[in-house]
C-alpha positions in Angstrom: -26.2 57.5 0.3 -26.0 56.8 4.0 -24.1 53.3 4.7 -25.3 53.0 8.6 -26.8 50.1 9.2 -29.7 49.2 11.9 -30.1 46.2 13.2 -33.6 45.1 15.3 -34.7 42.0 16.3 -37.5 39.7 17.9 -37.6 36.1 19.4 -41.3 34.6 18.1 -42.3 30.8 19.6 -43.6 28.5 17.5 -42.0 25.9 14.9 -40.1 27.6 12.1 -42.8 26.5 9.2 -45.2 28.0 10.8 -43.1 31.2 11.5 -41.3 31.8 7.9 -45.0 31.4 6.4 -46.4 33.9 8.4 -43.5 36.4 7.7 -43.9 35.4 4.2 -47.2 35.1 3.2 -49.3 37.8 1.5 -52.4 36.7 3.3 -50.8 37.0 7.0 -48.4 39.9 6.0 -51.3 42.0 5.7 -52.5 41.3 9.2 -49.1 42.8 10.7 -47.2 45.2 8.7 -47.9 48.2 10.2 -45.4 50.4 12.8 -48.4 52.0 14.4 -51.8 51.0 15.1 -53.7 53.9 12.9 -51.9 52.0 10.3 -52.4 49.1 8.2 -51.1 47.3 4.9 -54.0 46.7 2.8 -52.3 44.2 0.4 -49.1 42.6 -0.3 -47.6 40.3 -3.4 -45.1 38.4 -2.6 -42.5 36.5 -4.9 -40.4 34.8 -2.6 -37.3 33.3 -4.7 -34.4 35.0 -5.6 -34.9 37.5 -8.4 -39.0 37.5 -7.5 -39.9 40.7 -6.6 -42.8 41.9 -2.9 -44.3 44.7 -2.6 -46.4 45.5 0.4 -48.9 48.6 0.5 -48.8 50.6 4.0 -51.8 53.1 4.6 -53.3 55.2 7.1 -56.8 53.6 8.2 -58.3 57.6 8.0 -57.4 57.2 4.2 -55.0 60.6 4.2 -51.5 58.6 3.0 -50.0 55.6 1.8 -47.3 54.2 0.2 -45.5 50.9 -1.4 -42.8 49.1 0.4 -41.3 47.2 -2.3 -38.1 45.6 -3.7 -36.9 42.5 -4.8 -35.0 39.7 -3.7 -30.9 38.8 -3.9 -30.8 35.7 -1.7 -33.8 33.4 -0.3 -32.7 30.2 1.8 -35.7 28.8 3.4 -36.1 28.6 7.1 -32.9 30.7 7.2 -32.2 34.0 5.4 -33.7 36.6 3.3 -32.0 39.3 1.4 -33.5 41.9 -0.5 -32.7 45.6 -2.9 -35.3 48.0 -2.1 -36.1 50.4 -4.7 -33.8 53.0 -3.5 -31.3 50.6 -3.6 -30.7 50.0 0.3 -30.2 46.4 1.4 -31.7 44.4 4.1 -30.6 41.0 5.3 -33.1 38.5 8.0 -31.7 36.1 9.3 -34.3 33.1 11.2 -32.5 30.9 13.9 -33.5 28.5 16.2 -33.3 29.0 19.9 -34.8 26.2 21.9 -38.7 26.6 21.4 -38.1 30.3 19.8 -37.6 31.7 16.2 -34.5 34.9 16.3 -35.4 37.0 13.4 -32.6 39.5 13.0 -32.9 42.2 10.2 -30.2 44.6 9.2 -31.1 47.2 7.2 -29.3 50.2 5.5 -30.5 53.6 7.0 -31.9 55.9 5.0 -31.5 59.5 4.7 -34.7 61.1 5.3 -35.6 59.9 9.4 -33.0 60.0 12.1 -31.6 56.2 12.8 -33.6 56.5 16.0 -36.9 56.9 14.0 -36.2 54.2 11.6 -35.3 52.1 14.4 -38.3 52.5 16.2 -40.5 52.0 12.9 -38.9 48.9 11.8 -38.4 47.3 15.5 -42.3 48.4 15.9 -43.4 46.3 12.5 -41.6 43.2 14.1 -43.2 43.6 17.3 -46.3 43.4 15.7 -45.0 40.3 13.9 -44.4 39.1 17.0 -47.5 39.3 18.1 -49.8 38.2 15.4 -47.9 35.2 14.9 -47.9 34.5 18.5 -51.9 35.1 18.6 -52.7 32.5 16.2 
């Protein structure tokens, strides 16, 4: 398995509560998940404690693929950090810090072997840039 590790990140105003449920949230996570805009996630579950388990479904609006995003969680600390095992057993680690009026969410992610690092980049920086927005929109 590849051990690289991406890192991408976002700085989102508003107060943290608002922030972490809107990250969190089934019923806003389908409103941004998405790393392109012929995308969409069409429903998400979401366990949030450690040992609960999310899965989020990602689909093409024209209806010719999807797939689950899905793992489960090693370590939630509210307002602060997430950690999770995804089903191929890479880890990713947010982190959610204050900075003045701003919310830094930082995710670190091991790469996968199937996309260059670029490409998964891109995808996962793109997915929090949406997050970004939406949040920022309501």
């Amino acid at each position: 398995m590849n051990t690289e590790k991406i890192t991408v990140e976002t700085s989102v105003k508003g107060p943290i509560e608002r922030v972490w449920e809107y990250f969190t949230d089934p019923g806003h996570i389908t409103h941004w998940y998405h790393a392109t805009d012929d995308w969409h996630a069409p429903s998400a579950e979401n366990d949030l404690r450690e040992g609960g388990t999310f899965r989020t479904t990602m689909a093409a609006k024209d209806g010719s693929h999807s797939f689950d995003f899905e793992g489960e969680y090693t370590i939630v600390k509210k307002y602060e950090r997430i950690e999770f095992r995804l089903l191929d057993n890479r880890m990713v680690a947010i982190t959610f810090s204050k900075q003045g009026d701003e919310i830094r969410i930082t995710e670190t992610f091991e790469a996968e072997s199937q996309n260059s690092l670029e490409l998964q980049r891109l995808g996962w920086q793109s997915i929090l840039d949406h997050f970004k927005k939406y949040a920022e929109s309501q």
